[in-house]
Each structure stands twice: as structure tokens, then as C-alpha cells.
N, C-alpha and C positions, 0 to 999 in steps of 0.2 A: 941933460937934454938941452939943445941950443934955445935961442930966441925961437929960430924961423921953428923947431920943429914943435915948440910949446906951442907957436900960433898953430900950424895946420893939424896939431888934436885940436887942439879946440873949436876949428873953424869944422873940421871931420866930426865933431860932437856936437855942433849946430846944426850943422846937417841932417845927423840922425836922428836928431831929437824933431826934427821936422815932420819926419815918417815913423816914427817910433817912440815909443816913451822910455830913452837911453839918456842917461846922464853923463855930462861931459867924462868925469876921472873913471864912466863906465865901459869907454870906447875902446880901449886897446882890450880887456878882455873878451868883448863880447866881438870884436873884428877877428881875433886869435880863435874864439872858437867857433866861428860862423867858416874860417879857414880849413878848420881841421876836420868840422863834419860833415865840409865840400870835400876834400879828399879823401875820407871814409867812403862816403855814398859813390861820388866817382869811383875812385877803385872798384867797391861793389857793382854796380851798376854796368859796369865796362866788361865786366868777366864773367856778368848771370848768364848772358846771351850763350857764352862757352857752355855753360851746363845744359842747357837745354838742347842745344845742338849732337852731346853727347848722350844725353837721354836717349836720342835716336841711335846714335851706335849702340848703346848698351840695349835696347830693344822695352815693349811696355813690359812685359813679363817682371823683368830685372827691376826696372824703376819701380814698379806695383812697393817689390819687396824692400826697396832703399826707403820707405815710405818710414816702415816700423822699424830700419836699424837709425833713419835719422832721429825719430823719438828716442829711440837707445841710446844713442850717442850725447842728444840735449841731456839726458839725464847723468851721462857718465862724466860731464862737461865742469859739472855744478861743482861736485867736491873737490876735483882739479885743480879750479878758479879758487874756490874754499881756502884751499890749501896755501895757494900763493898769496891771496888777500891776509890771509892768516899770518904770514911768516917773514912778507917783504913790504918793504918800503912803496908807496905807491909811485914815485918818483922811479922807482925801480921793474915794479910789474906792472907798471900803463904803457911804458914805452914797451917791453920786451910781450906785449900781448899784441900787439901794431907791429913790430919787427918781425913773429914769429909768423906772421899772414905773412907778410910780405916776401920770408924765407920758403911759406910755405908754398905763396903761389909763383914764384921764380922757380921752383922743383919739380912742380908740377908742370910749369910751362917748358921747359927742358925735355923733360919725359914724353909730354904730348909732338915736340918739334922731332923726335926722332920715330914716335912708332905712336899718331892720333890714336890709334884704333887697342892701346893697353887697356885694357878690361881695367884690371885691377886699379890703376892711377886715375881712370876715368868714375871708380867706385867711388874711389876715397875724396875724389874733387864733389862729386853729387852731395856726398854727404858730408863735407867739408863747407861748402858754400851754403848748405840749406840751413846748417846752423848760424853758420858766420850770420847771415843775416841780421836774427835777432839778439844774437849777442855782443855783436858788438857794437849797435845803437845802444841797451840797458848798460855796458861799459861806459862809454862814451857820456848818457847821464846819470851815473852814479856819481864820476866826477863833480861833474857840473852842480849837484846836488852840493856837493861839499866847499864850491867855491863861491856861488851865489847865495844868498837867503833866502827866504822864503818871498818874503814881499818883493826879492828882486826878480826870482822865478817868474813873479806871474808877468811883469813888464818886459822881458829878456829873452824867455824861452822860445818865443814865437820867433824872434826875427831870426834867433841861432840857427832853430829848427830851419827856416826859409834857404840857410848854408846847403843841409843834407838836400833838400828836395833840387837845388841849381847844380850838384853835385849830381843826381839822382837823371838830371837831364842832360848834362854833359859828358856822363860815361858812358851812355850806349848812342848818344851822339856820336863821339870817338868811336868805339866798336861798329857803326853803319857805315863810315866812311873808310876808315883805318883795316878793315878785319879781310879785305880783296887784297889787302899789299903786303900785310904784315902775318897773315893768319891765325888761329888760335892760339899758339903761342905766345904770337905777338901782342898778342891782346890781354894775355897772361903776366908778360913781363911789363906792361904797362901799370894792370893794375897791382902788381908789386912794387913799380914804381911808386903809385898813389900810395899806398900805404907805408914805405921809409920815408915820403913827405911827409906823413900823419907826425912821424917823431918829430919835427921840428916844430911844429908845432903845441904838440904835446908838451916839448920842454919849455916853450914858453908859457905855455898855461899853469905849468907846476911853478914856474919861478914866480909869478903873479899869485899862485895860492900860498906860497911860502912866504910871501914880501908886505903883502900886503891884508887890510881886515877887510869886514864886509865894509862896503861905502851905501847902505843903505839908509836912507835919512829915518827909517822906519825899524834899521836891524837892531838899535842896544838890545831891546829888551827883549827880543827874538835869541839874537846872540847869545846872551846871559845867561836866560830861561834853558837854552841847550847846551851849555857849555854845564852848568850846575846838575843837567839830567844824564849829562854824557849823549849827548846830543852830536851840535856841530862844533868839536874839538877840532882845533886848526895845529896841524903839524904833522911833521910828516916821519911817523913810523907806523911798524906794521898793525894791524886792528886786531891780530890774536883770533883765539876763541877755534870751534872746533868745525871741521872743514865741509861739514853737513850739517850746522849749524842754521842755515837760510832756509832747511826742509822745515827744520822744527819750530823756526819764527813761524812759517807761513800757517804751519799747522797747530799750532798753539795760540793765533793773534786774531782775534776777531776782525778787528783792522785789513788786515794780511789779508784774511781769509776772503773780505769782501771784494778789495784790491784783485785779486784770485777769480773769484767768478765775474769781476767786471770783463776781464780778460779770456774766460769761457763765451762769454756773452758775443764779443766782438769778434770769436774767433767762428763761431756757431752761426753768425748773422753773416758773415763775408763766405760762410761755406756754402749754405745755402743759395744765397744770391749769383755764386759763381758758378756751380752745378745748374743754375737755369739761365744763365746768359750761355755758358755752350749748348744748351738747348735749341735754345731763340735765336743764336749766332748758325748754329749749322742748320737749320731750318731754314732761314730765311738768304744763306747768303751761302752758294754751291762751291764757288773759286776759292782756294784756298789761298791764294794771294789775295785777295779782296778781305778774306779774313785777318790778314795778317796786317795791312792796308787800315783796317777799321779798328785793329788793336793797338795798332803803333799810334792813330792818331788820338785814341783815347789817353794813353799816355801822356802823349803830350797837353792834351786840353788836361789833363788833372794835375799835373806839374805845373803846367803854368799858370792855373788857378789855385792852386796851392802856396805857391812863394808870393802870390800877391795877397792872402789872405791872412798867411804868417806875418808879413811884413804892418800891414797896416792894422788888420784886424784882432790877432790872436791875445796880443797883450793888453789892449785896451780893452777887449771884453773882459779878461782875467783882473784886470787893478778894477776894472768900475762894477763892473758884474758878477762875480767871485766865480770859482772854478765851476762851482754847482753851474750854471749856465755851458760855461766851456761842454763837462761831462754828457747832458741833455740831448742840446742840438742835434747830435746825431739819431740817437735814438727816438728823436719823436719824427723826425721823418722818415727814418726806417719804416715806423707804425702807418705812414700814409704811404709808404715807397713801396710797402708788400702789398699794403692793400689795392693799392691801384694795380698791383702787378695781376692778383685775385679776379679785379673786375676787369680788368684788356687783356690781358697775357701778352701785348703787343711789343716788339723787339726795340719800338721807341723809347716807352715810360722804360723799359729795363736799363736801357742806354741812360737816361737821365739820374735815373736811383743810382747808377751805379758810379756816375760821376762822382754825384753830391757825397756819394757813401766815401768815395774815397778823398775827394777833396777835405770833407767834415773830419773824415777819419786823421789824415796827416795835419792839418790847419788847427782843428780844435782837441780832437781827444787824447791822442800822442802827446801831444806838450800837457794837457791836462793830468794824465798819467801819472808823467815826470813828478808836477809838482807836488802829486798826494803824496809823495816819499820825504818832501820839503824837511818833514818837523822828525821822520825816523832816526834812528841812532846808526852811525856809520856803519857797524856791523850790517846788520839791516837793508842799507843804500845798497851794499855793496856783493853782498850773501841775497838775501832772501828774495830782493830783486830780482834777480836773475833766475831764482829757483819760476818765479813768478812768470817775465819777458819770457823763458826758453821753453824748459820740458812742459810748464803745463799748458803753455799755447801752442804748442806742438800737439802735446797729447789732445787736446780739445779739437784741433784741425782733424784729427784723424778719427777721434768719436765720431765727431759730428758728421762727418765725410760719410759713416759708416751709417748713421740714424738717418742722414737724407737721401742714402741708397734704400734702407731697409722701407721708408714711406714710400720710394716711386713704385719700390718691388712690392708690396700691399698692395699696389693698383689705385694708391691713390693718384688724382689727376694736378697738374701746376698748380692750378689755384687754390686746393688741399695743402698743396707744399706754403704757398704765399701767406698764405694763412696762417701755418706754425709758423711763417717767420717772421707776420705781425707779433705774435704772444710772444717769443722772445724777445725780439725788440723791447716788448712791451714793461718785460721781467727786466729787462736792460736799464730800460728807462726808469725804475724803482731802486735799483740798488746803484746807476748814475747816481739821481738824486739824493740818497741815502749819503753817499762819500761825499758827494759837495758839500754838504750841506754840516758835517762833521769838520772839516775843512775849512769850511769858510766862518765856523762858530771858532773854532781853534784862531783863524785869524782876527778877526774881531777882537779877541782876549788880548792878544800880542799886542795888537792898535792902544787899545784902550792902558794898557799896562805900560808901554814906551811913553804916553801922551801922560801916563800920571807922574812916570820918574823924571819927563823934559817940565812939569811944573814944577813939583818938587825943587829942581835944579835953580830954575828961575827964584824959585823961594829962598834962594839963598844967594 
């Protein structure tokens, strides 16, 4: 590397360290993947619009039933995945899981530019996209798990995450301007575009996790402690083991298990909340452009309070306040966000809760998520995660879907509903705290055990 470009990392590491708690030798990886999960979300985000547009071709009836082959399909996904993590190099299956979108949605767009109205290609996109979603965010930080530490998770993860949501706002940016000229197609071979950019960056990430160790001034004894438990092993071949393997973690690990209902929790509280804003939205507001108008601009207000919350906020609560806080925050405003819903039923407080819910939700607990996988064994990161991100938060979307129809259908009234969704919150907020709090005991150890072997050293 020259003179001039050793100055401008480092002047680019001053910089970040300005707004973020980023350490200079930490800039090129956390710039590389703030890149990459711009271009994930983009891609994604630029091609959701496609799906729902063809939901309308394919008619409610059809979508109803794509509901329970998309759980099918999260489930058929896992030992797939299993199998690959199992057998190849990751250097090998990250890229070719980013290529194979990227294959898949150029095929797709082909298919739709000759004949929009194919049933079947319009099937296989519904339920190709509805997974994609979550799997390949839990993709994206399983990596991430195995390149940062744990201490460096909680300073890092926030501003990364701030990549996906600028990403999240410039791909149906593109799609509102772009999709009059280019059409759905066109919008298709874009975001196949976005995703073969993911490989280049992806390769840079792998040659920074091959080249280099953790640079955390806090990792030895993190490092050690997981290297000696089969932890965070650094190198790059396949992780073995058997390709439904991540079922049996989840269901055998008390750990897992509560990781698991955290994810019920959050899945069960955003269901609720969105079966009464179309309530309160078609109530109060006739024009279906005016709906459309007040949806798109919520969008944006939660994007763009999101990337400014990742950026300054998410990592400093996490180093000074430990995750246990991160996990919370949401969940106790949930408990004041249903219950106001209870006392107004008004379509304003819904609009405010539902901000917060999803600001809180991208800003704090998503990156919180991530890090309780920090101290797992790569197996684990990379399996049971995903068992965790995909089928059961899917299956939960669809419980739960089912339990806040069967209460309206009882004849209970909103604020009967507001109210169960106080006590899960509620239940939210206990087993939040419960994971933080295991978590940030677990970190504490690591502090205390790094600061005994940096005396030690000095003893000598």
C-alpha cells in the first residue's frame, strides 16, 4: 500500500471514529461490508415491489395458499444450506449462494419480459423472494459472526447494519423511478445485477478473514477461550457435521431454544400490530392512493431514522450498556405502544408505535440478535441460525396470523386485541432480558479474563 493511501485509511478512520466507535486497522472491513449489505438490501428491495405486483396477477385466493408452501419451502431450505455449509469451503458457498440469486433472478426476469402473466415463474418468484428475505440477512451475519469478535460485534454491527437499511432505501428508490422505462424485468435484471456485485465484495471479505486476526484490543482471551472450545476457529474449510444438524442445536439448547422464542415474540408482536393498522389505515383513509402515499412515506421516515440510529446510536448503547438494553428497548414500548393503542384506538398513536416498533426493531434488536450468536460454535452460526432467522419465523408469522384472526373472529373488540399485545410484549420483555443478561455476564468473564492475562504479561 503507498504513502498517500496509508494516509487516507487512516484520515477515513478518523473520520469514522468520529461517528462511530471504529478503530482505524478496522476501516477497510467494516467499509467492505457496510458495501456488501448495501447491495444485498438494494437488490432485495428493488425487486419486492415485483412480488407484490404479481400477487395481483396471481389473484388473493393463490397468495392465501403461497403463505403455507413459503413455510414449506423455509423449511426445505435449512438442510440444503446444511448440506453445503457441511461439505464446502465458505470461500466457496458464500459467493455461489449470492451468484445463485443473482442467476436466479436474471431467469426469472427473462421469463416475465416474454410472457409477465406465467402463473407458474410468478409462483416460484413469490415464494423465492419471501424466503430470500430472511435468509440471506442470517447468511450475511453468520459470516460476520466469524470475522468480528464478540466485543467488536457490539461497536461494529450497528453501523454495518446502517449499509442494509441505505441499501433498503435506494432499491425501491430505483424501482419508483426506473420500473415506467425498464419494466419488471427490468427491475429484475437490476437486482441480479446487485447481487453479482455482492461477489466482489464478498471476496474481499473472505481475503480479510483469511489474512488477517481479530484486531480487538479486548479479543485474546475471547479469541483463545473460543478457539480451545471450538468456537471462533479462523480458516477456511468446510464446518462438516450433519445437514439437519441446526434442527437438533435449536432443540436440544436451552440457549437456542430462548434465541427461538425471542423470535416468536417479535414475530407475534409485528403481526398483531399490522392486522390493526390495516384496520385503522382502511378506516380512516378511503383513496387507495393516499394509502399507498402514507405507506411509502412511512417507509421512508423509518429508513431514515434507522440509518441514523445504527450509525451513532446502536454501538454505543451495546459497548457502554450491554446487549441486555439493546434486546429491552423495544419491548417496553411495545407494553405502552398496545396499551395506548387499548385506550385511543386512534390511527395517530398506531402510526407512532408503528414507527418506533420498526425503527427499534432494525436500529436495536436485529443487530442485538446477531450478537447473541457472538460466543456459538460455527456449526451453530451457520446451521442452527438459520433453522432459527427462516422456518420458525415464518412459521410464527403464520401462527400468529391465524391466533389474531381467531380473537377478532370471538368477537373480541381492538382494544381486547391491544391488549394481548401488551402481555406478549410483555413475555418479550422477560425472556429480552433473560438473553441480555446471560450475555453480557458471559462478556464481563471475557473482560475480566483478557485484563488478567494483559497483567500477567506485564508481570513479565
Amino acid at each position: 500500500m503507498s504513502a498517500e493511501q496509508n494516509a487516507a485509511s487512516r484520515g477515513l478512520g478518523r473520520l469514522l471514529s468520529r461517528v462511530a466507535p471504529i478503530e482505524p486497522k478496522e476501516v477497510p472491513a467494516v467499509v467492505i461490508a457496510f458495501c456488501l449489505f448495501f447491495c444485498v438490501f438494494a437488490g432485495y428491495f428493488s425487486v419486492r415491489p415485483v412480488r407484490e405486483t404479481i400477487a395481483t396477477v396471481l389473484g388473493k385466493d393463490r397468495v392465501k395458499d403461497l403463505f403455507l408452501i413459503t413455510w414449506i419451502a423455509s423449511l426445505a431450505i435449512i438442510p440444503i444450506y446444511g448440506y453445503l455449509v457441511g461439505k464446502f469451503r465458505r470461500s466457496v458457498f458464500l459467493p455461489f449462494i449470492y451468484g445463485g440469486i443473482a442467476v436466479a433472478l436474471a431467469i426469472v426476469g427473462l421469463v416475465l419480459k416474454a410472457d409477465e402473466g406465467n402463473v407458474a415463474s410468478g409462483t416460484f418468484f413469490y415464494v423465492f423472494i419471501s424466503v430470500l428475505n430472511l435468509f440471506i440477512v442470517s447468511v450475511f451475519w453468520s459470516f460476520l459472526l466469524e470475522l468480528f469478535t464478540q466485543p467488536q460485534s457490539k461497536r461494529l454491527f450497528g453501523v454495518i447494519a446502517a449499509g442494509g437499511t441505505v441499501g433498503a432505501l435506494a432499491g425501491p428508490f430505483f424501482t419508483d423511478f426506473a420500473v415506467s422505462s425498464i419494466g419488471n424485468s427490468g427491475v429484475l435484471f437490476f437486482g441480479a445485477f446487485m447481487f453479482a456485485l455482492t461477489l466482489f465484495f464478498q471476496r474481499a471479505l473472505l481475503k480479510i478473514w483469511g489474512s488477517h486476526p481479530p484486531s480487538d484490543s479486548t479479543s485474546t482471551a475471547t479469541t483463545a477461550a473460543a478457539d480451545a472450545g471450538g468456537g471462533k476457529v479462523r480458516g477456511d474449510r468446510p464446518i462438516g457435521g450433519n445437514p439437519f444438524a441446526g434442527f437438533v442445536k435449536v432443540l436440544t439448547s436451552p440457549y437456542l431454544l430462548g434465541i427461538a422464542l425471542f423470535v416468536v415474540f417479535i414475530s407475534t408482536v409485528n403481526t398483531f400490530l399490522y392486522f390493526e393498522q390495516l384496520r385503522l389505515v382502511e378506516e380512516a383513509i378511503a383513496d387507495t392512493g393516499e394509502r399507498t402515499r402514507l405507506f411509502a412515506r412511512l417507509d421512508w421516515i423509518v429508513q431514515s431514522l434507522t440509518v441514523l440510529c445504527q450509525i451513532f446510536l446502536t454501538g454505543r448503547i451495546a459497548s457502554k450498556l450491554g446487549l441486555t438494553t439493546l434486546l429491552i428497548i423495544v419491548p417496553i414500548f411495545m407494553i405502552g405502544g398496545f396499551l395506548s393503542l387499548a385506550a385511543t384506538g386512534t390511527l395517530t398513536v398506531l402510526l407512532v408505535v408503528f414507527v418506533a416498533r420498526r425503527v427499534g426493531e432494525y436500529a436495536f434488536v436485529r443487530p442485538a440478535r446477531e450478537m447473541l450468536f457472538g460466543r456459538v460454535d460455527n456449526e451453530t452460526k451457520y446451521k442452527a441460525k438459520n433453522v432459527i432467522d427462516v422456518p420458525v419465523y415464518r412459521g410464527a408469522d403464520a401462527l400468529s396470523a391465524q391466533v389474531s384472526s381467531w380473537i377478532q373472529s370471538a368477537g373480541s373488540s381492538p382494544a381486547h386485541v391491544a391488549l394481548v399485545g401488551a402481555g406478549v410484549a410483555f413475555a418479550w420483555l422477560i425472556n429480552g432480558w433473560m438473553l441480555g443478561r446471560k450475555a453480557d455476564s458471559a462478556d464481563t468473564r471475557d473482560a475480566n479474563a483478557a485484563a488478567a492475562l494483559a497483567a500477567r504479561g506485564q508481570g513479565h
